[in-house]
Phi, psi and omega in degrees: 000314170324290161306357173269334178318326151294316162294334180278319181291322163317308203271352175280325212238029146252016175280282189004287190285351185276341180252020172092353172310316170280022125333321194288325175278341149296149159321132154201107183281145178234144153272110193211143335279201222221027179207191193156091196261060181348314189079198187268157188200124205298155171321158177037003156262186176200077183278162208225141105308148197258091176280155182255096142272165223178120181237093152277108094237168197278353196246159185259135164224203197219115168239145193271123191253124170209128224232087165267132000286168174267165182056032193270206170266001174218120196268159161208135162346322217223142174250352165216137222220141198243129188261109139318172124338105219008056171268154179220154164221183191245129135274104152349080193242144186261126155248132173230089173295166180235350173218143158337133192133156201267143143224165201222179175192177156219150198231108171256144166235147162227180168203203192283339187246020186170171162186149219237173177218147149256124179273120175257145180209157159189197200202116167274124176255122198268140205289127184298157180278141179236092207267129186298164188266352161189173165275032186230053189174127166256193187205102160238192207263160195220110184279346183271316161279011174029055156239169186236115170245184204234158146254090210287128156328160181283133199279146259017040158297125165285147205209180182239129161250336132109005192251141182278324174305351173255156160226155154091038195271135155211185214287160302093108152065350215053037165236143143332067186259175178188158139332129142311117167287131181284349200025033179304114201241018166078024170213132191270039173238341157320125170265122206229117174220168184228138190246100185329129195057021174219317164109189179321117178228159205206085158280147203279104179230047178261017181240015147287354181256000151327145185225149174317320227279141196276334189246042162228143185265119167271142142216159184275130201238127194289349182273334188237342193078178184344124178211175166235151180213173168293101183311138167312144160283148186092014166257149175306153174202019172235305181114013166248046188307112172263186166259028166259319160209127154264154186238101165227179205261153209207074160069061166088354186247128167301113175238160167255135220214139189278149192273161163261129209281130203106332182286133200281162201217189170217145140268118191293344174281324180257055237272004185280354186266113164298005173264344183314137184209162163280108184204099180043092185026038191222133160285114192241126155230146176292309181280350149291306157310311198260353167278165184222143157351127188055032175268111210282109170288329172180161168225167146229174189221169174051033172251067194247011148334327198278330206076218171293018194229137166274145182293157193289150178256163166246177187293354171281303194116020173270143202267122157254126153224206195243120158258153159002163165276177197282147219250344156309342176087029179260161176269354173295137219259179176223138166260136203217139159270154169202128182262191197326336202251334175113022209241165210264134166295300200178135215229123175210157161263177203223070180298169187283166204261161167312303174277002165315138195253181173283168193304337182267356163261054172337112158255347183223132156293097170324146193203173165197156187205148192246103162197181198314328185290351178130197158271144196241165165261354259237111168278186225273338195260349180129351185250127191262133193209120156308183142188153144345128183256352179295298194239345183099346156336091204283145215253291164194189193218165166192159192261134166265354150306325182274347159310312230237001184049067177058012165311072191284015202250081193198081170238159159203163250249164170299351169282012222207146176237114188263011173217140191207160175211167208260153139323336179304315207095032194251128163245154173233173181184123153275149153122206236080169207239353158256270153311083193273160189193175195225119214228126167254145150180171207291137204244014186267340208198197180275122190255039172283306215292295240245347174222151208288169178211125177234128201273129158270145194309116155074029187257164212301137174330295196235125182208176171249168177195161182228159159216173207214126145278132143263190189304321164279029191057012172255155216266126193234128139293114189214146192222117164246161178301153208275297163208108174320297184274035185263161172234018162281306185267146210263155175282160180270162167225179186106256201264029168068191175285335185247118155219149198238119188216150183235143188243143145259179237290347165251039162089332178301141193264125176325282183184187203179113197245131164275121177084127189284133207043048182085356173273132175267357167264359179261171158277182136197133195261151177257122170276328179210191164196116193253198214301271175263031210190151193236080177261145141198201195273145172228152175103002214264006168301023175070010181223007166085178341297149184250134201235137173276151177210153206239129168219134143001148161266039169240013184083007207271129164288158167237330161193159193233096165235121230242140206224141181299134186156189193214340191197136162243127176342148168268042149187154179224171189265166137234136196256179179278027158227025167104356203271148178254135153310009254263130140294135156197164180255145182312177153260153188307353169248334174271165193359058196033050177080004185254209156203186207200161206220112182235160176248105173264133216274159175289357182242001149128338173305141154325039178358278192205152169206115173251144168316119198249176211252196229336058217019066171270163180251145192261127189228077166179141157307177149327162169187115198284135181230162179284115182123036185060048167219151172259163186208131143237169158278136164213173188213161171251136190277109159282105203259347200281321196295013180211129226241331164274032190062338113033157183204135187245104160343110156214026156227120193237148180210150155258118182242136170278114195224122186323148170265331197306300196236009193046031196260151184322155158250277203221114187239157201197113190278151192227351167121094212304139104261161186273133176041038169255068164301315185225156186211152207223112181262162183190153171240136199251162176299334185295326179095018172275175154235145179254143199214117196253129191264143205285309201263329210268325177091015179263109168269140186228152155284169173230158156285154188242347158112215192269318166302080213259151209259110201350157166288297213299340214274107162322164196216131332286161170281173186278183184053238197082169159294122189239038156305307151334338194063023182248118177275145182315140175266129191301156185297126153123348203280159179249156197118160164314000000 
């Protein structure tokens, strides 16, 4: 038995391994995780990831580290790592890209009894630019913080401050400091300052050395400053020159020195005569002298575009207006100055636009309006244009159906004025001949961009219409039916013959009324529109009672007064107390059939109403002149002479009426014209008057006679003929 023992112990322990027992004394290594995904990672950093190895077996190995490809961007400490018996390690692995870019590796491990892969990926990211934060600091990229760090430069480094205005600058603290520059530029007639981001700047301070004294000359001497010397003799030196003493300097001195009869003078009321001279201490002209009241001083003739209206003036008395087109047989029309004297400034055309339709489809009531922005313009076909009012220079142009985003129909008859301009900076237009609207846009520039189209409320099938600024820039329309006794036109019906509505400078509608005071069977038209106020006529269907009515410029009536007549002049004055100028012609039982000029008081009361004499009719508004008068046109009517009830002028007279009481000054017959049913006057600073005749196209001056109109009288006065669509410009305002 003894001998079988060894063989039995043999044959036990190759039972042993077949059935797995001696496993418990190998290595048996685990691998985690079986990837390594960096992301991006800016150049030259390196940040590291971990793999886990792991020995569940009873026995210790060695595992072997190798990295394909080798020497890439991603690297590990150890190439080989020794396991204990249920030992674990962390291996490292480094990715440091050196380019921009996708990279890849495989990290193989083996040992004795396996072996495992790892896939490594990451992305090289190239370091952002770090722009310094002044010039007194750097800035660089820090690839391990994915930041931009900052530095202050060492202090007195010289730096840009970047301001023209420091000199002598350097680092502080990291800020950039420096001296004020003085901009001393060694000349003592200069005012020398630095204007932060602009630099040195050296004003001209030579007209300080001007002195009160009339007979001294100041001037600046650039080394010493201010100095003076002694005006020649025989230079003027009070600036009040008569023909009775002149005042000149005599060895430094003002004197007064007597004038001699012949020294030519100027009379500022009459500036138009060239014979004035000094004759025993009176500025004296024989032609001046030798005129009588209404006497015609210069015409043009063939400006007859404006319509009923006389062209708007400037505080000179230049007249702009619009003529005919060019006699080459182009539609381009011409706008012309003409000053006080009738004599022509400047001449420009108004050519037709690239989008001009044809000529024969009227889109506009030719016009023109005077206002800071230059002269405004608008012929017949749709083209709106500035120009200089100065040299006549065209500023710029536009066709206004493509302004207006292709509404091409806002045409309206000659009673009607269809450009009008605001204080604002603003221009408006009315009309159409159907459809009404009120179109705004900027009177500075070029408006296709800038302007609105406000459809107006209710308005009549076919009418005229005008429109108006007051001072605060808001905009009055106002539309009547076209003609009550035509059997052309169908009558309206609803909201009446009239309607008036107003907006403000951004177009929103005020209010808006039918009808003088709400009758919707009258008419009612706007004459004028002063400070604080709006007037106008009602009543004008040729059968009465004819009523002036006063309303707020907030639409509130203020007062309704009914005055005998039947048709009223299409425009009236307001003076600066509220009083309204009104013209109208009678009816066949009042003032025989003639007609009378009445003064309605601001508060609706009745001033005055004088008759006006041999029975004429005023076929013009009012139009306020200096020296307490008022002026109209009036005429005698051949009511028989025109086949469309219509009445044809054939004696025109300008008459002059006291305003305090209304009693006649002076009248002065003009003469048969022909077809002038209405006619539209201004008094100019020169003191003429201009009276644009409707059909015949002739602007003429008048002499206004012995009553001359103050030098002291604001310009323009307020009210006035406000046919032009021009509001008094409030005191202070700049512009023509």
């Amino acid at each position: 038995m003894a001998r079988l023992r060894p063989s039995l112990l043999l044959l036990g322990c190759i039972a042993c391994a077949a059935s797995g027992r001696l496993d418990d004394v190998a290595s048996n290594v685990q691998v985690a995780p079986a990837a390594l995904d960096f992301g991006g990672v800016y150049l030259s950093a390196a940040p590291r990831q971990s793999v886990t190895l792991t020995n569940g077996g009873a026995a210790p190995d060695t595992v072997a580290v190798a990295l394909d490809p080798p020497g890439g961007a991603f690297s590990s400490p150890s190439s080989a790592v020794s396991m204990a018996p249920g030992g674990a390690l962390q291996l490292p692995v480094v990715f440091s890209p050196s380019v921009a870019g996708p990279a890849s590796a495989v990290l193989r491990l083996r040992w004795s009894a396996g072996q495992a892969t790892v896939t490594l990926s990451g992305r090289g990211l190239a370091w952002p630019s770090c722009p310094p934060p002044g010039s007194c600091a750097t800035s660089a990229f820090d690839p391990d913080a994915g930041s931009c760090s900052q530095r202050a430069l060492a202090d007195g480094t010289s730096c840009e401050s970047g301001d023209p205005c420091l000199i002598q600058t350097a680092c502080v603290a990291g800020q950039c400091l420096g001296q004020l520059d003085r901009c001393d530029d060694g000349n003592a007639c200069t005012l020398d300052y630095c204007v932060p981001g602009q630099g040195c700047q050296h004003q001209d301070q030579s007209a300080k050395c001007q002195t009160s004294n009339g007979c001294e000359i100041g001037r600046c001497d650039p080394a010493t400053g201010c100095e003076s010397s002694p005006a020649p003799d025989g230079t003027p030196c009070s600036g009040d020159e008569s023909c009775q003493t002149a005042t000149v300097c005599l060895l430094g001195q003002c004197s007064g020195v007597p004038v001699p009869d012949g020294t030519p003078c100027a009379l500022w009321w009459a500036p138009c005569v060239g014979d004035a001279a000094c004759k025993k201490g009176s500025c004296d002209s024989p032609t001046a002298d030798g005129e009588s009241p209404g006497q015609p001083l210069w015409s043009a003739t063939g400006y007859w575009w404006g319509g009923l209206r006389v062209p708007p003036l400037d505080r000179a008395g230049t007249a702009y207006t619009f003529g005919p087109p060019d006699v080459d047989g182009g539609q381009s029309t011409i706008v012309t100055a003409l000053d006080a004297c009738g004599r022509t400034l400047w001449s420009s055309p108004l050519p037709a636009g690239p989008e001009s339709v044809d000529p024969g489809a009227p889109l506009t009531s030719p016009s023109t309006v005077l206002t800071p922005a230059g002269v405004l313009a608008t012929d017949y076909w749709g083209n709106l244009a500035a120009y200089d009012p100065a040299t006549g220079q065209q500023l710029w142009q536009t066709f206004l159906p493509a302004a207006l985003g292709g509404d091409a129909g806002f045409w309206a008859n000659y009673s009607g004025h269809g450009l009008a301009a605001s204080n604002q900076g603003r221009i408006a237009l009315s009309l159409n001949g159907s459809d009404a609207f009120l179109a705004t846009g900027p009177e500075t520039g070029p408006a296709v961009a800038g302007f609105t189209s406000v459809p107006l409320p209710h308005p009549p099938p076919v009418f005229w219409g005008k429109v108006f600024f007051d001072a605060q820039g808001n905009s009055y329309a106002n539309l009547n039916y076209y003609d009550s006794n035509s059997t052309i036109y169908p009558q309206p019906t609803g909201d009446g013959l009239s309607v008036t509505s107003s907006f403000d400078p951004a177009g929103n509608q005020r209010f808006w009324f039918s009808g003088p005071g709400g009758d919707t069977r009258q008419y009612f038209e706007i004459l004028a529109i002063g400070s604080d106020r709006l007037v106008g006529s009602g009543g004008m269907d040729g059968t009465g009672p004819f009523t002036v009515e006063g309303f707020s410029l907030s639409g509130e009536e203020l007062y309704r007064t009914v005055l005998p007549g039947a048709l009223a002049a299409r425009s009236a004055a307001i003076d600066a107390a509220g009083t309204a100028y009104v013209g109208a012609s009678c009816g066949p039982t009042d003032c025989a059939g003639g007609g009378y000029l009445a003064a309605v008081a601001k508060d609706g009361s009745l001033r005055w109403q004088t008759i006006l004499p041999g029975g004429e009719h005023p076929v013009s508004g009012a139009a306020l002149g200096d020296g307490n008068l008022v002026y109209v046109v009036t005429g005698a009517a051949d009511m028989a002479a025109i086949d469309d009830g219509g009445f044809d002028v054939v004696d025109n007279s300008i008459v002059a009426l006291d305003t305090t009481s209304g009693a006649l000054v002076w009248r002065a017959p003009l003469g048969p014209a022909q077809w002038t049913d209405y006619a539209s006057l201004a008094v100019t600073p020169a003191g003429t008057l201009l009276v644009d005749w409707w059909t015949i196209g002739t602007l003429t001056a008048y002499f206004l006679g012995p009553h001359k109109p103050s030098p002291d009288a604001p310009w323009p006065r307020e009210g006035g003929d406000n046919r032009n669509g021009n509001s008094p410009r409030p005191a202070g305002v700049a512009g023509p």
